[in-house]
Every structure is written in C-alpha cells, then in structure tokens.
N, C-alpha and C positions, 0 to 999 in steps of 0.2 A: 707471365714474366713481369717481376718487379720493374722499377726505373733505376734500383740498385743493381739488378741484376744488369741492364743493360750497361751502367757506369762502369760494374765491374769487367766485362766483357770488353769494351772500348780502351779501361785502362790494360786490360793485358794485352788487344791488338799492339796499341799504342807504344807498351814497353819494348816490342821485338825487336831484334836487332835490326832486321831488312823490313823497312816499314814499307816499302814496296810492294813486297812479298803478299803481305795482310792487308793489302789496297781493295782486293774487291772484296773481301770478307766486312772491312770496315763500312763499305760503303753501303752494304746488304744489312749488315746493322742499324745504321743511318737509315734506313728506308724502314724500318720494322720496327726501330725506335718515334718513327714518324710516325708511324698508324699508332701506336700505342697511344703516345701524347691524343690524338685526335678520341679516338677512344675514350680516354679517361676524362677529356675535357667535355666527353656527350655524356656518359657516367655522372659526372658534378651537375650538368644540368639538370639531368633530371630527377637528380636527387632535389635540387631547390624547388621543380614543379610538385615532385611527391612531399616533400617538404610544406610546400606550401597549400597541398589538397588537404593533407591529415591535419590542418593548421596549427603548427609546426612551426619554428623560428626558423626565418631562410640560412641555410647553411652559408658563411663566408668562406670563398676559394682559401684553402690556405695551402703556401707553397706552388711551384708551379711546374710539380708533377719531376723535378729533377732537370727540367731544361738545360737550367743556367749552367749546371752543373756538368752535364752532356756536352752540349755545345761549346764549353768550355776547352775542354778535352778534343773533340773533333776540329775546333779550328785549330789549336796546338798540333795536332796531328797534323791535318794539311798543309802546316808552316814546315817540319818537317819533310812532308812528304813531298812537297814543290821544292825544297833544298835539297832531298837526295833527287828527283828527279834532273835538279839543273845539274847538278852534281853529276849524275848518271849519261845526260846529254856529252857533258863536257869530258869527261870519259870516254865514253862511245866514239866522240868523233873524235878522239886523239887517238884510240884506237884504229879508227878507220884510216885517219892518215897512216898509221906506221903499217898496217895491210895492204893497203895500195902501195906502199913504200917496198912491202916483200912481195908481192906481184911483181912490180915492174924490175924486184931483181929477180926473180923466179925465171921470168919470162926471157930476160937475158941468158941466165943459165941456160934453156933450155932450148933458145934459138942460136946462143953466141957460143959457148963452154964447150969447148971439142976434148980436152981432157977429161977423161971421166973421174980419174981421183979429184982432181978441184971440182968437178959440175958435184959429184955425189957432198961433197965437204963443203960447197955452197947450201948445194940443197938440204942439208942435217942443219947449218949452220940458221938457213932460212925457216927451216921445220919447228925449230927448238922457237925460235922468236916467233915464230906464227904460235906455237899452240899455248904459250905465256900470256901472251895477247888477249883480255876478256873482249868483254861484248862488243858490238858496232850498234848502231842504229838498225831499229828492226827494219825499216822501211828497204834498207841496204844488204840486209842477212843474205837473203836468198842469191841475190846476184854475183856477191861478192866470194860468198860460198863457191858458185858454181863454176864461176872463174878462177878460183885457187882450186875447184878439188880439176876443172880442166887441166889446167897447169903441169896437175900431179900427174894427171894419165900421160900427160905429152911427156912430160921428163922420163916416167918410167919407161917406157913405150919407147922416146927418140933414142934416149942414150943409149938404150938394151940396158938397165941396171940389172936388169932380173940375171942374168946372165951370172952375174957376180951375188948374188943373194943363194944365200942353202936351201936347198927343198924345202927342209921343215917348215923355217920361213914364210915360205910361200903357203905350205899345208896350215899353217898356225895361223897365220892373216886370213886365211880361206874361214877356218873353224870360228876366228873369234867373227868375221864378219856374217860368217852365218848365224852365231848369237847376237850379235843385233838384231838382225831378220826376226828370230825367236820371240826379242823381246816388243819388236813393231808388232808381231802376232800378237801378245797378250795384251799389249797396250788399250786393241781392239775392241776388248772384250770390257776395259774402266770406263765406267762411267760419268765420272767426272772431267768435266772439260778441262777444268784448274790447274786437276792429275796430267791429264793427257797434254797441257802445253809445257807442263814443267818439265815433264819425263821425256817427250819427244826432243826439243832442245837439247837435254842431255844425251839420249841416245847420238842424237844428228851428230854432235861432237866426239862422243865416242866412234861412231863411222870413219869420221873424216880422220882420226888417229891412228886408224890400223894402215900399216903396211900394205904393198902392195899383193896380189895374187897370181894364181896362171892365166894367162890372155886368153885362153880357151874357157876357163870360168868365169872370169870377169866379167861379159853381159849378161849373164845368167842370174849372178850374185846382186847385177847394178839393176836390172829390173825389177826383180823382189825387192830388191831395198825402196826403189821409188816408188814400185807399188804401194808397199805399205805405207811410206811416208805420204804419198798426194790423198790417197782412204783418209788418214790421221787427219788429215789438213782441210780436205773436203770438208769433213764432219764440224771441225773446231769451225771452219766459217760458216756450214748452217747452223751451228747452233747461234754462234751472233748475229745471222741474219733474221732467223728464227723469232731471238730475241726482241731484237729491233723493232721486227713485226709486233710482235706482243705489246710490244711498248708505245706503237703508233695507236695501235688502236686504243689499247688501254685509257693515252692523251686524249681520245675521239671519245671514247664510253665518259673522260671525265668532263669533257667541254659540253658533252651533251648534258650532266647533269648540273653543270650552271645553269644553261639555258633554261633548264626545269626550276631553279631554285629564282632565277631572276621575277619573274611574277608575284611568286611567293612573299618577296621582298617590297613591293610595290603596293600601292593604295594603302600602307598601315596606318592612313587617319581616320580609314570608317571601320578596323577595330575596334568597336567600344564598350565591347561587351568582353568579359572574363572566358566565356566559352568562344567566342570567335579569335581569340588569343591562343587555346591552348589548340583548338583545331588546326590553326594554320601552324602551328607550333610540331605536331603530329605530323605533319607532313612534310619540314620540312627536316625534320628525325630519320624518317622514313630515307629523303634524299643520303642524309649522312649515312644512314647505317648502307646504303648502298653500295656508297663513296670506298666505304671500308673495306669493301668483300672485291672491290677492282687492283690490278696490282701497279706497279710504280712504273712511270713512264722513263725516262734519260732523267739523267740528276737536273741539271740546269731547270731543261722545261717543267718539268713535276715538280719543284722547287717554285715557280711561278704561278703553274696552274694552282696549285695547291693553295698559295696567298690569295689569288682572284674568289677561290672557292670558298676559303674563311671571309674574304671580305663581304660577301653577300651574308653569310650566314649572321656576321658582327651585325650588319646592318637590324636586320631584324632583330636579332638578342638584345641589344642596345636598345633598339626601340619599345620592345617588348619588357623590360627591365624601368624602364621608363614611364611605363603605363601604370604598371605595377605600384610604382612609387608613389604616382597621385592616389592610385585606387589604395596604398595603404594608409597614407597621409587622411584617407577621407576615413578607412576603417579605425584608422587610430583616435581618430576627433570619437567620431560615436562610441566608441571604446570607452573613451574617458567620461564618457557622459553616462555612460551604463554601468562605472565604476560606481556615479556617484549616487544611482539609484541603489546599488547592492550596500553601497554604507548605510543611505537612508535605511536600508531594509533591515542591515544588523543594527540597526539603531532599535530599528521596531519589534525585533522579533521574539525578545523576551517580554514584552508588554503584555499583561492581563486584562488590558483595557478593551474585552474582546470584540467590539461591536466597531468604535471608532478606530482601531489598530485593522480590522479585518477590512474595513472603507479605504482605509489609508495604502492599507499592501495592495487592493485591487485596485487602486490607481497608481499604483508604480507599476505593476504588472502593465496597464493599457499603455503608460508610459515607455513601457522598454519596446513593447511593436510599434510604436509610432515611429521608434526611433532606426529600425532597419537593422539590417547587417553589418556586424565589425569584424567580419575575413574569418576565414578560416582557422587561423593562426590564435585569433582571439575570442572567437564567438562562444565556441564550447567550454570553456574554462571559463569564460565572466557567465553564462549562463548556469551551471552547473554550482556557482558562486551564490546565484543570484535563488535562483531555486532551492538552495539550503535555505540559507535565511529565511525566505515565505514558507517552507515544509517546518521549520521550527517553532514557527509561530502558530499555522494552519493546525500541526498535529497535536502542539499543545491545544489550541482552544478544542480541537475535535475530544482529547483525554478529559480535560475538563467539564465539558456540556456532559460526556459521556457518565462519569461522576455525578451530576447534577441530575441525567436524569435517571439513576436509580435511589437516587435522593429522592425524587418528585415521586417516585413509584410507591416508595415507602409512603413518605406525606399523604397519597390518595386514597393508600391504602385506612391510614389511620382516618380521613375525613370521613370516607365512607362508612365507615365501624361509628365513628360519632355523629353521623345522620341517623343511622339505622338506629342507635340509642335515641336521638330526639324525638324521630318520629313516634319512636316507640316510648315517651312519654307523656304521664299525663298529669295535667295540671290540678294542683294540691286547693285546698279550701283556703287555705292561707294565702291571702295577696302578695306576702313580703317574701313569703318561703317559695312563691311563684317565681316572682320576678330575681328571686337571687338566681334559682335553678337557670332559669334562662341566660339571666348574665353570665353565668361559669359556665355554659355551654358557649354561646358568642366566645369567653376570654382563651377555652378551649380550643375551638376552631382557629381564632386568630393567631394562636401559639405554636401549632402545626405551620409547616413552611408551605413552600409552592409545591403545585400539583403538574403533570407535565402540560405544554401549551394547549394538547389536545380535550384533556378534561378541564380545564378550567372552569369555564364558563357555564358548562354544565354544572360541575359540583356548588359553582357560586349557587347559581339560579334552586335548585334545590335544597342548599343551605336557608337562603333568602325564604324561600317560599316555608318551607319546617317554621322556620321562626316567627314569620307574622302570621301562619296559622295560630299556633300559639299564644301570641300578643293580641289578638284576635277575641281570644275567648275571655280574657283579662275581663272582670266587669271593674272599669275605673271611669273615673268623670271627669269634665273641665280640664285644671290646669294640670293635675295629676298625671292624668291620658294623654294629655300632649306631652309633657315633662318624658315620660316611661315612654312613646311611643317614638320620642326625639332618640334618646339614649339609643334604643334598641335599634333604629332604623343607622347610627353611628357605626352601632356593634357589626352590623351588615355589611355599612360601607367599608369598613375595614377589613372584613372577611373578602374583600371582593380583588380578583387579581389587579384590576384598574383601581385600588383604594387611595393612589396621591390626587387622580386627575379628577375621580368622585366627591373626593374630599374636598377639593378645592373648586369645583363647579358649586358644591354646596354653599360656600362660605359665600362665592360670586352670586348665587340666586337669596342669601340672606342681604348682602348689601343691596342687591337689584330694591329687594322687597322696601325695605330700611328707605331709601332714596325716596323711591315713590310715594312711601309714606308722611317722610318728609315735605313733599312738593304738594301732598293733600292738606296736610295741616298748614303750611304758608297760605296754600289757595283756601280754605277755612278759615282762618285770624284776618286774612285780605277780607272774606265776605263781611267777618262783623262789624268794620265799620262803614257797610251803608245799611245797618237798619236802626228807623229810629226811634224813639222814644215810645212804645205805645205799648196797650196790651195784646197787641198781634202779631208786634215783631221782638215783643219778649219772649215770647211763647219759640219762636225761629231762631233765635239767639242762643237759646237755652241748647234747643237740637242742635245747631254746631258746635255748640262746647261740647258736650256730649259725646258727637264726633272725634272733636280733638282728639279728647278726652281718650277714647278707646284706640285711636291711633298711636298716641303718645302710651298707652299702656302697650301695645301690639310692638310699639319699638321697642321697650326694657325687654319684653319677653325672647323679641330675634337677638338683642345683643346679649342675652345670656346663650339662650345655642350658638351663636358666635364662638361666646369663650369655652365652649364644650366642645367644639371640632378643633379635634389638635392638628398641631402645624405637623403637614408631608414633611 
C-alpha cells in the first residue's frame, strides 16, 4: 500500500458522518500507516548503502513519505473526534439525568398509582420519554437498564396490567421477543467484535421495547435472553482482554529490542574502518526488520516506545552519516587529484613521441597507486577515464611499432639479397671501377631503412665484414689507401644501426688524435731552443723539425677526415 493509499483511506474515515463510529478503524490505520513510514524510511536507507557500494551518487531523502500529510488529517480527526466525544459525554449525562428522572417517577407509579388508567397512562407516558431518550454513559448502561427493565416487571406484574392486554399481545411480545433470542443466536456465530458491539446494543434495545408477555413464559424467555447476552459479552471482554495481552507483551518483545540495539549504538569511535561501519550497520537492520514483524502495543505507549526505538537507531545513522562525510571529503581530495592525472593523460595520449610519452604515462600510472582510493562512487568512473586515455596512447604505439616492424622485415629482407650479391662479387682489374662498385653498394645498404632490433647487429657485422674483405684485396698505397680506406670505413659506420654515436665517437677519437698532436709539436719547438750551435746538434735539430714536420702534416690529413664525417 501506497502513503496515497493510506491518505486516501483516513480522508474517507475522516469525512463520515459519526466519527465515532470509524474510531477504531482509524486508529488501526494509524498503526499500519506507522509500520509503513518505518519501512520505507529502512527502504531509503539501504538504498543510499547500495548506493553508495555500486559507487553511485548517495540518494537525497526526498519528501517524507506523506507524513505531514497524514498527520495532518489525523490530528484534524482527533479535534473532531474529542468534540464529539465531549459532545457525546454531555449528551449521555443529560440523558442519564432525565432516566433517573423516569425512574424515580416509574417507581412511584408503581409503588404509589392505585388507579390503573392513570398508573397505565403514567407508565405509556414514562415509556414514550424513556425510549426517545439516546444513550447514557456506558459505565451506567447496564445498571440503569436493569433498574428500569426491573421497574417494568414490577409495574406489569403489581398492577395486574396484563389482565387488561389482549392475548394476541401477549402472543406477539412472546414471538417478537423470541426473535431477539434468534438474533442473540446468530450474532454468535459474527466474528467481528465491532459487528458484535454494534448489533448486541441494538438488539439489547430492541428487547427492552417489546411488551410485556405471559408470567408463565417469562423466565423462560428472560434466561435465554441473558444467556445469550452474558456469551456476547463474555466473548467481547476476552477479546479486549486478549488484546491487551497481546499488547503487553508485544511493549515487552519491543523493550527488549532496544536493549539489543543500545550496545549497537555505543563505542561508535573505534568504527574506523568502512567494513566495521556497514557490519554493525547489518545488525542493527536485522533489529529493525524485527521491529516490524512485532505488532502495536496501546496507542499512548507504542507512540513512546516507538520514539525511544528511532532515537537509538538516529544515534547511530547520524553517526554513521558522519563518518561517511569525512571519509568522502578524503575521497573527494584524491578524486580531484586523479582528475588531474586523467587530463595530464589526455594531454598525452595522442602524442607520437613514443618512447618519452610511454615514460611519462608509466609515471602517471605509479602516480594514481600512490594515491589510493576515491570511494566507490568515484573510483571506477575516474579509473575507467583514466585507462582510456593510456589504451589510446599504448594501442596507438603498439599499431605503429607493429607497422614498423613489417617495415624492418621487408628492409632485412632486401639487406640480405644485397649481402648475398656482395659476397658474391668479384673485384674488376680496374681500381676506379673497383671502388665505385663498392661505393654503390655501401650507398645501397645505407638506402635501405632499419632491420628489426633482433637482426641488426648481425646484418651490420656481416655487411662490415663483406666490405673490408673487399677493401682488403684493393692493391692501393700511402695516401690513397688511407683516403679509400677512410671513405669506406664512413660507408660502414653509416650502415651501422648505432651510426650518430659511431660517427660521432669518431669525430671525438680524430680531435683526441689532433690534440696530442698538437702537445707533441709544442713539446718539439720547446726542445729546439736548448740545442746549440754545433755540428751535433744540427744534426738533432734537423730530426725534430722533421718530426714536427710530420705531425703538422698527420694534422692537415685528420682535419680533412674531420670534414668527411657528416654531422648526426
């Protein structure tokens, strides 16, 4: 059942005419409308626990399930309903007075009134004004009854009225008070108590309306009637006593589940873990979903117990909402910080730069575990965030190398087809037709791109070796041999997968050379001015110039292979 459904239910108690009437029906609403709210308010909770497992935005309460709305209506009602009751009181005992008032002239009649036309014209006149007369106070029914229906048997009975009554009369008060009887029989058989106090009241009145009968039937007819009325009556007080019970204990099954919940509620500062939160949390669910299955004690008390039992439960929810708050305040910090690794990331992830880009994401990556957890609510959405951008980047460089290396496959393919021709050549009688061939092979090899990381080194080292076999058999001399042997040893280091850091180690072991050179001919020009004048140390003189001499030529020769190794 909705809380519409319950609104609508209370607004039609509420419209009936005898609000009275619909007093316990209202109040059995009231009590079912109570487990509802309790219900729906454990519902919202553990929506925001589920909520906040599948990390998930915590649901805000919205609305408050129709209370205001209810409660509205129910106090309205009982403003009402305590105004016809005062109403009802003030009633009742005007009533009671003008009953005692036809008592004590019944009683006259029937002790005083020696005429029978005035006693009987008393008594109709007393009759008429008794049964116009509504209710009395219940507390007063019975005695008041029993004293007026006495009254009647003594009036009918002292005066002899019967006497002056027609049979049929008599036969017809007989029949109708035996369908009372009849209907005391079926009453028996309703099971509703509500039924059984409405109806028995009515009947009781209808009794007390019939006429008199014959004195020879009369106890016959008055003990089947009290029979079945004290059964009726027996029954309607066990059932309230019944009740009551129910209700005591009910108050007892819920006092005892405070006492369960009160611990539950205590020591919440060595909580400090997210699992010791939801555990004690679970348990104290368990208490609630209990709560629910017990039924309602007396309105007043269960109106109380009930407040005691949410205040324990607040305690903890409040506390626990609490905890929640710092631990999201911390998820939220690292959140923000793992935001700003996923921007750094889509900053990076289109980059080709693959070697420094791939350094760069694997330290954002070590970055995001340094940084921990940021809740449920947020972790898998910035992670999921974060993991694209690196797979964009990652799967690019993976397509690309992939590329690259049926590129290389190709290229090792072709080097090796141009080994297999070198090897398999042979050198021509011609020097210049020699050295060109060699050269257009080297310009060949060089032409051809890279080979995969796996061959390299190999194919170099075999390239290398082909060619100074070759360069090998060359008959050349002096400056030539070195000129053709420089070039081609170039050709090589170019062919070779390391050709910036060869090349440029080279250029470093030509200056090394150069230097030293230099610091031999300072230390030579130093020596020739201590020898002196003679013909023995012209002779010494002569040999360090000499020296220079071929130093200073050994440098022109390194700074021209200098200008022959191109810049990496």
């Amino acid at each position: 059942m909705e809380n519409t459904d319950f609104i609508a239910q209370l607004e039609e108690l509420s419209a009936h005419e005898d609000v009275l009437a619909v007093s316990r029906d209202v109040n059995e609403l009231r009590g079912k409308f109570d487990d509802y709210i309790l219900e729906e308010e454990r519902k919202f909770q553990v929506s925001q626990l589920e909520a906040e497992e599948r990390g998930e935005a915590v649901p805000e309460m919205e609305g408050d399930f129709g209370k205001e709305a209810f409660y509205q209506l129910y106090d309205a009602y009982k403003t009402r309903k305590k105004a016809a009751i005062d109403a009802r009181n003030a009633i009742e005992s005007e009533n009671l007075r003008q009953k005692r008032e036809l008592i004590t002239r019944l009683q006259k009649v029937v002790t005083s009134e020696e005429n029978i036309g005035a006693a009987f014209a008393s008594f109709k006149e007393i009759q008429e004004k008794w049964n116009v007369i509504g209710d009395i106070p219940r507390d007063k029914r019975s005695d008041v009854q029993k004293e007026y229906s006495k009254l009647l048997e003594d009036f009918f009975y002292n005066i002899n009225i019967y006497k002056q009554l027609k049979d049929h009369d008599f036969h017809r008060n007989h029949q109708m008070k035996q369908e009372v009887i009849e209907q005391l029989k079926a009453l028996q058989k309703e099971e509703s108590i509500k039924e059984i106090e409405t109806n028995l009241k009515r009947i009781q009145n209808e009794w007390d309306g019939i006429g008199p009968v014959p004195n020879e039937e009369w106890e016959t007819l008055k003990e089947s009637y009290w029979t079945e009325v004290r059964s009726l009556y027996n029954r309607i007080n066990r059932h309230y006593e019944d009740r009551r019970e129910e209700q005591r204990l009910n108050m007892e099954q819920k006092q005892a589940l405070i006492e369960e919940v009160k611990p539950l509620v205590q020591d919440l500062e060595s909580l400090t873990e997210r699992k010791d939160w939801e555990n004690r949390t679970a348990k104290i669910l368990e208490v609630q979903k209990t709560w629910k299955t017990i039924g309602a004690g007396p309105r007043k008390e269960n109106e109380q117990i009930w407040k005691a039992f949410r205040k324990e439960c607040d305690i903890f929810f409040d506390a626990k909402q609490a905890f929640y708050d710092v631990l999201n305040s911390k998820f939220d910090a690292v959140a923000q910080k793992k935001q700003a690794l996923i921007d750094r990331a889509n900053e990076l992830k289109d980059s080709t730069d693959w070697k420094e880009t791939a350094h760069k994401l694997v330290g954002l990556q070590k970055d995001w575990k340094k940084l921990g957890h940021a809740g449920r609510r947020n972790e898998q959405k910035l992670w999921k965030n974060f993991r694209a951008a690196c797979d964009t980047f990652f799967n690019a460089r993976e397509k690309h190398f992939a590329e690259k290396d049926a590129e290389f496959e190709g290229n090792l393919a072709l080097k090796n087809a141009l080994l297999e021709k070198i090897k398999a050549y042979t050198l021509t009688e011609d020097k210049s037709t020699a050295l060109a061939d060699l050269k257009n092979f080297s310009t060949e090899f060089n032409s051809i791109g890279k080979v995969p990381m796996k061959d390299k080194d190999a194919t170099y080292k075999a390239f290398k070796s082909a060619m100074d076999e070759h360069y090998g058999k060359l008959k050349m001399e002096g400056a030539e041999k070195e000129k053709v042997l420089f070039e081609a040893k170039l050709d090589t280091l170019k062919a070779s997968p390391n050709s910036s850091r060869l090349l440029r180690d080279a250029k470093m072991d030509i200056r090394k050379e150069i230097d030293n050179l230099q610091k031999e001919i300072h230390q030579l020009e130093n020596n020739l001015g201590f020898f002196a004048n003679s013909k023995g140390a012209d002779a010494l003189k002569k040999d360090v110039e000499k020296k220079v001499k071929r130093a200073q030529d050994k440098i022109l020769s390194l700074r021209k292979k200098m200008k022959m190794i191109p810049n990496e």
